[in-house]
C-alpha positions as CSV (number, residue, x, y, z in Angstrom):
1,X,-15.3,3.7,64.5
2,X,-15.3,4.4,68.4
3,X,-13.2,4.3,71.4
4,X,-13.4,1.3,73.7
5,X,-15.0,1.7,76.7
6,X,-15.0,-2.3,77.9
7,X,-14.6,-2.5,81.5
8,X,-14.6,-6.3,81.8
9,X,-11.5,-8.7,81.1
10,X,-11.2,-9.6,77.1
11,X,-10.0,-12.7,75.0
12,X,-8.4,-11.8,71.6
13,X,-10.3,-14.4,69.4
14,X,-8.8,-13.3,65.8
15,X,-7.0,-11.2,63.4
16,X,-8.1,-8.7,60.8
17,X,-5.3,-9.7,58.3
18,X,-6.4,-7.8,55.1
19,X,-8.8,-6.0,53.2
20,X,-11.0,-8.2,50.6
21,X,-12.6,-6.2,47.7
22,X,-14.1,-2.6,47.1
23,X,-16.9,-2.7,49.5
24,X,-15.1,-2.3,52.7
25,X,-15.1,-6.4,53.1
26,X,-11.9,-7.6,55.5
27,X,-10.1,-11.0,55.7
28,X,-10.6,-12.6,58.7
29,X,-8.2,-14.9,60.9
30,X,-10.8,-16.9,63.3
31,X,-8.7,-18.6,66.7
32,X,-12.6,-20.2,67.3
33,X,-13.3,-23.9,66.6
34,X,-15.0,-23.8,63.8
35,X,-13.6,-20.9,62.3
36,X,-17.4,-19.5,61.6
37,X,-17.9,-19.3,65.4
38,X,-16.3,-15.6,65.6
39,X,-19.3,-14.5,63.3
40,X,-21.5,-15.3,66.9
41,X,-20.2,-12.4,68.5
42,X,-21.1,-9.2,66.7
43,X,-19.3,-6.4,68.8
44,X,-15.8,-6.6,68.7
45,X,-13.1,-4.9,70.3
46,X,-10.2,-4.0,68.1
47,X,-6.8,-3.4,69.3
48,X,-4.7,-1.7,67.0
49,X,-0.8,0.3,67.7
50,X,-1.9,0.6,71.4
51,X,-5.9,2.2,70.3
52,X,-8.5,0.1,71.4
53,X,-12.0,0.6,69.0
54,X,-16.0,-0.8,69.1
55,X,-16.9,-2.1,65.9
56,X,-20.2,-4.1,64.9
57,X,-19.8,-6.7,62.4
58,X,-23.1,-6.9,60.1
59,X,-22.2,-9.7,57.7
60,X,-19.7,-11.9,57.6
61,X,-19.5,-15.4,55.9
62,X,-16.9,-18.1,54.8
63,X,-14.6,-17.3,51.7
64,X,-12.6,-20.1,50.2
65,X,-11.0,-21.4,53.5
66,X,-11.3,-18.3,55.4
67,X,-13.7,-15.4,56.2
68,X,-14.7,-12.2,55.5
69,X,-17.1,-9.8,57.5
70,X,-18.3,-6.6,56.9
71,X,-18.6,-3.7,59.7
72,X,-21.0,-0.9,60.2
73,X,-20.3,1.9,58.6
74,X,-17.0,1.1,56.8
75,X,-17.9,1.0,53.3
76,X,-14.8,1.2,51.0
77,X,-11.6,0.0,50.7
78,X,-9.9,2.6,52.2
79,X,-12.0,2.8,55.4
80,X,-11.5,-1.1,55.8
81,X,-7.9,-0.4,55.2
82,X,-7.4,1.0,58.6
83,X,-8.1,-2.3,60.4
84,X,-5.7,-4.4,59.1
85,X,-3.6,-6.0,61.5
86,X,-6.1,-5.5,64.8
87,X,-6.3,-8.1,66.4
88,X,-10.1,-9.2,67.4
89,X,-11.5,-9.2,71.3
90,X,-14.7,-9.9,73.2
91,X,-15.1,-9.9,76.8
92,X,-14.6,-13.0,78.4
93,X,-18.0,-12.9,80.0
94,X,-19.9,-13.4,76.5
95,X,-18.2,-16.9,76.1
96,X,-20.7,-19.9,76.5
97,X,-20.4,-21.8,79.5
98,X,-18.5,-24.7,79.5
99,X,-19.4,-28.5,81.0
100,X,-17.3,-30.0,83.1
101,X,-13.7,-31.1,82.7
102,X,-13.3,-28.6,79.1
103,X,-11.4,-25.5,79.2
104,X,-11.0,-22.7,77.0
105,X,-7.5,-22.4,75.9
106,X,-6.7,-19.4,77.7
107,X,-7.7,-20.8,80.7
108,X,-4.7,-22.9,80.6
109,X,-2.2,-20.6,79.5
110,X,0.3,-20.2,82.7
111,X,-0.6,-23.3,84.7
112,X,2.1,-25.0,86.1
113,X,2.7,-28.4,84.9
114,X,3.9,-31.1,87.0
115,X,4.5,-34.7,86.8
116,X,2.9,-37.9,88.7
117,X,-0.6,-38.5,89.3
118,X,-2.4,-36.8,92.7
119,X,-2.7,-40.2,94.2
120,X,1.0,-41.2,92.9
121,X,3.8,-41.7,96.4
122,X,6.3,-40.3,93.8
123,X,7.1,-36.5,94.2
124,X,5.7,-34.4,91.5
125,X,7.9,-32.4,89.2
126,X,7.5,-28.8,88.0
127,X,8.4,-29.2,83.7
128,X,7.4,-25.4,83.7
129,X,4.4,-23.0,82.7
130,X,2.0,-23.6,79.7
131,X,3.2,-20.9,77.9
132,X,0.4,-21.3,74.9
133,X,-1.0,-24.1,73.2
134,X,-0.7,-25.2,69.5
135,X,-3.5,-26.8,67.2
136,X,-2.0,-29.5,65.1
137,X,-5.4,-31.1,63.7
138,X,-4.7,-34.2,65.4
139,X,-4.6,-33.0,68.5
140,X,-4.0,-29.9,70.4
141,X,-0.2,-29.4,71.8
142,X,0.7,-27.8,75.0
143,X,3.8,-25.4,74.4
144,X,5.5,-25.4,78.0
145,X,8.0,-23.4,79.2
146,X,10.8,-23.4,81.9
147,X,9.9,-21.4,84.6
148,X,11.3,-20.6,88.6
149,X,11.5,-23.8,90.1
150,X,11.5,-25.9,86.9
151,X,13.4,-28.8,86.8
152,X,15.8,-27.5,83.7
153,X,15.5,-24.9,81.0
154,X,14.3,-27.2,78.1
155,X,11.0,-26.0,76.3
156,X,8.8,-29.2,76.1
157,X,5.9,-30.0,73.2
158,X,3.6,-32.3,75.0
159,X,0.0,-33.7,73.7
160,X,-3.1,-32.5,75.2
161,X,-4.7,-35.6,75.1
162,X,-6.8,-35.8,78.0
163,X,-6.4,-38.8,80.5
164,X,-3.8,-40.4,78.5
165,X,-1.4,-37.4,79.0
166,X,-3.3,-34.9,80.8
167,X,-4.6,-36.5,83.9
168,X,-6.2,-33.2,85.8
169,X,-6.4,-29.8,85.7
170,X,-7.0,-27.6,89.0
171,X,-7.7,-23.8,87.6
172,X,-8.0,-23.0,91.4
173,X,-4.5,-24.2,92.2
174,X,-3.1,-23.1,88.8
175,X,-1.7,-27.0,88.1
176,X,-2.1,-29.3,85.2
177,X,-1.0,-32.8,86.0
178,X,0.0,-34.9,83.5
179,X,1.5,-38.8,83.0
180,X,4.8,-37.8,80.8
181,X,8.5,-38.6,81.0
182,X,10.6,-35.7,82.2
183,X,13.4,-37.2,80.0
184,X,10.7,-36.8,76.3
């Protein structure tokens, strides 16, 4: 186990949530879609009571309806005991690029949302910030917030369902338009 020396912005992709068996195995909570996807990146960044350390995964595969990986060097339950709790990053720049009109979730974390279309004579109103987003397995839901300049204080769940509900996303401007009744 080493310090952290990454420079570059990070993403926290997963959790370590426990230790699984003798051999220094560890339960892993995967925020990628599929859940296997976190196995693609095999230096991770843990953060841990404030400490930041490099680890490099060298197996890891699906157990049950979870995960498990293996890291370098950590070859007992006690050694894998000390991760427990970290929560996983990589840096943002080893994401795959993404085509046109997708977003990664973090990306829309903070945008303002506001209502009415961009073409719409109707002024647009600020619900509040996208605070974080929540996966139902239907579809994904947008937690949003009140924020300065809101139009009340009321925390709304709103469908990210994309060009019935969401009808544009500027990252530049920081906006997410969306079709939705104020009063829902």
């Amino acid at each position: 186990m080493s310090q952290s020396s990454t420079s570059s912005p990070s993403i926290v992709i997963g959790k370590v949530t426990s230790v699984f068996g003798v051999k220094g195995w560890l339960k892993i909570y995967s925020h990628t879609d599929p859940i296997i996807n976190i196995l693609n990146y095999p230096e991770w960044t843990l953060k841990l009571k404030g400490q930041q350390l490099s680890v490099r995964v060298d197996r890891g595969q699906r157990q049950g309806k979870g995960l498990v990986a293996h890291f370098v060097g950590c070859d007992d339950r006690e050694q894998a005991h000390q991760y427990c709790g970290a929560e996983i990053l990589v840096p943002k720049t080893v994401l795959p690029e993404l085509g046109e009109g997708e977003f990664y979730w973090h990306q829309l974390e903070g945008l303002n949302v506001v209502t009415g279309l961009s073409d719409s004579s109707t002024e647009p109103l600020l619900l509040g910030k996208v605070d974080h987003l929540l996966s139902t397995g239907s579809n994904d839901v947008l937690v949003v917030k009140p924020c300065e300049g809101s139009i009340d204080q009321r925390e709304r769940l709103i469908p990210y369902l994309e060009k019935q509900v969401v009808c544009g996303v500027d990252l530049t401007q920081g906006i997410m338009r969306i079709d939705w009744d104020p009063e829902f």
